[in-house]
N, C-alpha and C positions, 0 to 999 in steps of 0.2 A: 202538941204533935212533935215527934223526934225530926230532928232534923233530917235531912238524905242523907248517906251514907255518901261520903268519898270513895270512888275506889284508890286503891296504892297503886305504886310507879308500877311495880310486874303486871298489873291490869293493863293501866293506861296505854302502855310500853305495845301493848297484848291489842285493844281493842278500840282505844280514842281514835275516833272518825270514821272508822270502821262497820260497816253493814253488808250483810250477806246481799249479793246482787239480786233484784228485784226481779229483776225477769229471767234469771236462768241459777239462782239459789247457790250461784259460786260462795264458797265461806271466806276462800284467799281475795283479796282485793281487786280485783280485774286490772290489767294492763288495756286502758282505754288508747290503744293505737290509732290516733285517729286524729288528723292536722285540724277538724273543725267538726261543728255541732249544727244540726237542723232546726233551726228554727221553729217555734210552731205559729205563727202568726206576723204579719208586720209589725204589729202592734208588739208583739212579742218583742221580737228583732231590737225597736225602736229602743224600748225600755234598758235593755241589755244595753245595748252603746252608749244611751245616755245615763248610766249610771242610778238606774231608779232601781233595777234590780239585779241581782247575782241571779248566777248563769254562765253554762257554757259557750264561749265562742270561738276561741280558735286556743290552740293549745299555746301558741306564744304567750299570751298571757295568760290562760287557765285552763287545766287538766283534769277529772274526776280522779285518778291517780294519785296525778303532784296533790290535790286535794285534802286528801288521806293526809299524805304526807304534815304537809302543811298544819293539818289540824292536831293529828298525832304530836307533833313536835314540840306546839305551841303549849298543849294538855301537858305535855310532861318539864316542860319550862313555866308554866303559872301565866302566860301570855294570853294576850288576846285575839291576837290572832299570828298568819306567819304566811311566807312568801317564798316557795322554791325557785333556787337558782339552780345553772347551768355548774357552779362549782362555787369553793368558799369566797374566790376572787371575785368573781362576779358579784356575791352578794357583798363584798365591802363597797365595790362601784359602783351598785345600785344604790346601799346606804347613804354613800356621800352623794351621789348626785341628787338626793333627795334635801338632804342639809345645806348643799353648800354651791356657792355662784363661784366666778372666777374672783381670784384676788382674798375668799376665804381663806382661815384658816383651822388646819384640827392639830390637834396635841396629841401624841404616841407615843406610846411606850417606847423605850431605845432598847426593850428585849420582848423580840416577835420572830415570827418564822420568817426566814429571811427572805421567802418571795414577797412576802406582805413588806418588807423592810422595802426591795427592790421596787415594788408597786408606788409604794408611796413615795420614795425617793427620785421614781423616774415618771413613772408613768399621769399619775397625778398631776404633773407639771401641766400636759397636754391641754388639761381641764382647767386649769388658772389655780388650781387647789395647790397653796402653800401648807407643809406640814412641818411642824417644832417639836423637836423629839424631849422629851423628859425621863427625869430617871426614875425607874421599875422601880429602883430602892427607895425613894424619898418621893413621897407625896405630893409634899412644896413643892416639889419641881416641877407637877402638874400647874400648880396653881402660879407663880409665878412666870409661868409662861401664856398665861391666857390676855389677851387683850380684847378689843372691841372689834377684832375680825375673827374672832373664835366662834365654831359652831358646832365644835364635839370633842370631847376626847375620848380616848381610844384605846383599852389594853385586853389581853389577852388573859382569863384566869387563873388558868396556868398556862405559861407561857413554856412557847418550844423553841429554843431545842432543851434550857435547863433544869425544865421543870419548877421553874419560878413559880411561889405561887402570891399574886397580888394582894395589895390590900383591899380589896374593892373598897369597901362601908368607908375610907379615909379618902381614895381618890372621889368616890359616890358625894360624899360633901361638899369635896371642891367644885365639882362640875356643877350641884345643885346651888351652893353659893353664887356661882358666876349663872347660872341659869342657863346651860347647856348641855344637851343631852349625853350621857353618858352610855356609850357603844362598846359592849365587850366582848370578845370573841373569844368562845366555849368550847371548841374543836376539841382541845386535849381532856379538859374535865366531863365534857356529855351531863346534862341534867342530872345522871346519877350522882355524879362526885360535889357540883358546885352546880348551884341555881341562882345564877347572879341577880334575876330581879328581888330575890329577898335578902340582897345585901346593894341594893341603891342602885343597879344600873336599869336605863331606859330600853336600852337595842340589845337583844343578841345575835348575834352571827354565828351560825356552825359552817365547818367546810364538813360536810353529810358525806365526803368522801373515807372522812375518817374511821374515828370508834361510833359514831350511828351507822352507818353500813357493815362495817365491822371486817369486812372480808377481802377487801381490796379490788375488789370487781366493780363498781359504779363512782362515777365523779360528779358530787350533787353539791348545793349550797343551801342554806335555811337562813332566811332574815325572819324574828320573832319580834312583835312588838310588844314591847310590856304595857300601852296604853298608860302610862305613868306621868308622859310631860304633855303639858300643855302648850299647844301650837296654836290652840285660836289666839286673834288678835294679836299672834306674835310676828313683825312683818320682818325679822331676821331670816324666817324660812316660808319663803313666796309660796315656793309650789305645796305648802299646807294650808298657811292662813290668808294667803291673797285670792279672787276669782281667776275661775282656770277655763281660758276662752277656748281651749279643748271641748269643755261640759257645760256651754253655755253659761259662762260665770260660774256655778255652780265652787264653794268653799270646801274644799274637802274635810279640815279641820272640823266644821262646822257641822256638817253632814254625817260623817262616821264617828266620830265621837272619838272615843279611848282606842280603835284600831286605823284610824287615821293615815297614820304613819304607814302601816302596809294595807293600803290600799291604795296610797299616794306611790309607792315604792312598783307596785303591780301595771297601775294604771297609767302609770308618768314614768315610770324607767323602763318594767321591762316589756311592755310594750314597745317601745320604742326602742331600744337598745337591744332586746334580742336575745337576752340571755338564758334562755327557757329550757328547764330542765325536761329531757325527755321520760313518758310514762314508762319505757323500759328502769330506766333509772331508779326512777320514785319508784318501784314494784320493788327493785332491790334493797334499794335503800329500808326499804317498811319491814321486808324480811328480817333484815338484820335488828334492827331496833326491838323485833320481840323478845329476841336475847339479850337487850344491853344489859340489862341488871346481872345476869349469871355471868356475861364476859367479861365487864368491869369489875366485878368480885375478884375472879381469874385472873386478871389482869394484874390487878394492887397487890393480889398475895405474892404472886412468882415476881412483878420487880421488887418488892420489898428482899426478897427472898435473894435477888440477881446483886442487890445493891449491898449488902450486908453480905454476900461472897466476895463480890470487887473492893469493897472497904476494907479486908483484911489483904490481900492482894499485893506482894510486894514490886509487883510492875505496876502497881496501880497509884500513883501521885493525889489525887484525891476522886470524890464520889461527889456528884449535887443531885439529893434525891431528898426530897423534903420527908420523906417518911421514915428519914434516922434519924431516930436522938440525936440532938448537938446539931442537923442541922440546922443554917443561918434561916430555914424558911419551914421549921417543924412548929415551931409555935402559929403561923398561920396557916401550918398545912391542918393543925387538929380543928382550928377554927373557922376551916371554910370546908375543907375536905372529911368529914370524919368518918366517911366511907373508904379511904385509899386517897393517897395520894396521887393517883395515877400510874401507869404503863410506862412514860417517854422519861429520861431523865440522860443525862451526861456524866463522862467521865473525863480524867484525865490520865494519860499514860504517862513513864519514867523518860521513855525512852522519844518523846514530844512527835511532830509532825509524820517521822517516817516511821515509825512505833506504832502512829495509829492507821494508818496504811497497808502497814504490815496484819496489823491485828484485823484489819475486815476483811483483806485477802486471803487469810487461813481462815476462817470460820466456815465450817461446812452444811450447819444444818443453819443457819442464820441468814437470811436473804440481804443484798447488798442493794440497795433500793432507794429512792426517794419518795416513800410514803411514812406514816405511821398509822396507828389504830388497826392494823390487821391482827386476825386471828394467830398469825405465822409472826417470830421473831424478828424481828428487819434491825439493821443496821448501817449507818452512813459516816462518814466521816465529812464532818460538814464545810471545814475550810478548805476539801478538795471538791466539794460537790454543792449544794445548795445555798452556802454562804462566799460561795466563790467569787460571785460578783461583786461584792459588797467589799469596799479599803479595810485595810487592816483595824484600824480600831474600830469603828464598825462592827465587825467578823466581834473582836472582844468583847463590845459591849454588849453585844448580843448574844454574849454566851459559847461562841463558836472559837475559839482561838487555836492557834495551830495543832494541840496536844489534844482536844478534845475529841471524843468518841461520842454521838448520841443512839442508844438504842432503844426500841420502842416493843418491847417484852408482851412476847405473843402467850395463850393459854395453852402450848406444849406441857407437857408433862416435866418440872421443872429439874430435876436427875438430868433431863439430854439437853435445857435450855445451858445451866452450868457444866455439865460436861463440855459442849460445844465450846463455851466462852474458855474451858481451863485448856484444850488442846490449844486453842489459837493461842493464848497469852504465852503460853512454853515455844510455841514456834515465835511469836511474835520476837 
């Protein structure tokens, strides 16, 4: 007998989780507006609370919407299962509060988007979570930073704002040597570009604000479990392999097997924490996701296209866009990315700090914003705006130093993406 047929991403993208609505034949995913669910039985009721059965019960922790979502996203990341947040933020909080007690600690890239820089460096503290940053460039730096209060490390695939793109499969050893779970945040690459569970990592995170939504309209988060590490019997992380006097003892580890981890993230975080992505949200966010394959296309051609205009550039000091020859991250950009290298990348100006200032102030058709993954061009100058908080070497090591420009290359028609850039740099 043949085996089943896979469907491909533009399916998946298209149709995973997805069914025409039972009782009224909608083909769009319904927007389940609705803070809770009826019961049909006590018996019912009981089952649900105590974890014998899935089911809806209050939209804080589970939505037929966020559902979709959820599954959709999972499908198209190789996951076993997945967990909508309220935004990317929330799903890193949720992640760690599932790994990690006070006096932990996780390892992090020292080049991430600088809220996630500021999260970690302030916020985190609140929770007892200590974080030890290492360097994006050298692997070893992960691994010599790990001792016996470690309980994840942490990087971004391609990382923003310079479009770094990681080694996963070298950091993926380290963490698997030291036997802790390895969490990567996919925001900028989307399952189209990079699928990090098949290069060694445990967790994905997306911020679903970005290029899954595509359009700048909804603020959503996705935690994916890859079902990859094993949590039983491991009492480094209680709320998996210890009794949870929540569910009457009941092991979560033990119980869900390889989706464990989000279910423990669902049932033990945002339950209680709150982070619940609304079904208007998730309806948008699923829209957008039918296109990611055609946008991500559009995307990687026109900044290939933006990057290799700015490279010849004589206000332009250099380019970090891993989809040129020569550069420092083109050999793993053909190895992880062979789809594009992505949309978001950096530059630097001749004319440093007030040069690039100057240069977002004159761009007309380019939006001056703090997002990326829109349909629409954006543009930030990150050491006046998003890396602002963050000390000067900091801002550097992360990519952001006072000359830099990062823009995040929308599918315009790329004749007005370059015309727009070539008017600002002459005024600039």
């Amino acid at each position: 007998m043949a085996d089943a047929h896979e469907p491909g991403f533009n399916t998946r993208a298209i149709h995973a989780g997805a069914q025409p609505d039972p009782t009224t034949g909608a083909r769009a995913t319904p927007i389940y507006q609705s803070t809770s669910f009826v019961f049909d039985s006590v018996d019912h009721a009981a089952s649900l609370f105590g974890l014998q059965a899935f089911g809806n019960i209050y939209t804080r922790i589970g939505n037929p919407t966020c559902a979709v979502l959820e599954e959709r996203v999972a499908a198209l990341e190789g996951g076993t299962a997945a967990v909508s947040t309220a935004s990317g933020h929330a799903a890193q909080v949720l992640v760690m509060h599932t790994l990690m007690q006070p006096g932990d600690e996780l390892i992090a890239s020292n080049k991430l988007y600088g809220g996630s820089i500021n999260q970690m460096t302030h916020a985190y503290k609140n929770f007892g979570w200590v974080v030890k940053w290492a360097d994006a460039d050298d692997p070893s730096s992960f691994k010599a930073a790990i001792t016996d209060k470690t309980k994840a490390i942490f990087c971004e695939s391609i990382a923003n704002p310079g479009g770094v793109i990681m080694d996963l499969e070298a950091i993926s050893a380290i963490a698997k040597e030291a036997n802790v779970p390895f969490v990567v945040d996919s925001t900028m690459a989307t399952p189209y570009l990079v699928r990090p569970f098949e290069h060694g990592a445990d967790i994905i995170v997306h911020s679903a604000t970005k290029f899954l939504g595509g359009h700048g309209n909804s603020i959503a988060g996705v935690i994916v479990d890859g079902g990859s590490f094993q949590w039983a019997g491991d009492r480094r992380y209680p709320m998996l392999s210890e009794p949870r006097p929540e569910y009457q003892g009941m092991v979560l580890a033990e119980t869900f097997g390889n989706f464990a981890f989000a279910v423990a993230c669902r049932v033990l975080g945002l339950r209680d924490l709150g982070a619940a992505l609304s079904p208007m949200n998730a309806f948008m966010v699923l829209t957008g996701i039918e296109t990611l394959a055609l946008r991500m296309q559009r995307h990687c051609e026109n900044a290939l296209a933006v990057a290799q205009y700015l490279n010849d550039h004589p206000k332009v000091s250099w380019v970090s866009y891993p989809g040129l020859p020569g550069d420092r991250y083109n050999n793993l950009a053909k190895k992880y990315c062979p789809n594009g290298a992505g949309a978001v990348f950096t530059f630097g100006l001749t004319g440093g700090y007030d040069a690039g200032v100057a240069l977002v102030s004159n761009l007309k058709m380019f939006s001056h914003l703090a997002n990326i993954g829109d349909t629409r061009s954006l543009v930030i100058h990150p050491a006046s705006t998003t890396h602002r908080q963050l000390a000067d070497e900091q801002r550097k090591s992360a990519g952001a130093g006072p000359d830099v420009v990062r823009v995040s290359i929308g599918i315009e028609d790329i004749e007005d993406i370059i015309a727009d850039l070539d008017q600002a740099l002459m005024a600039a």
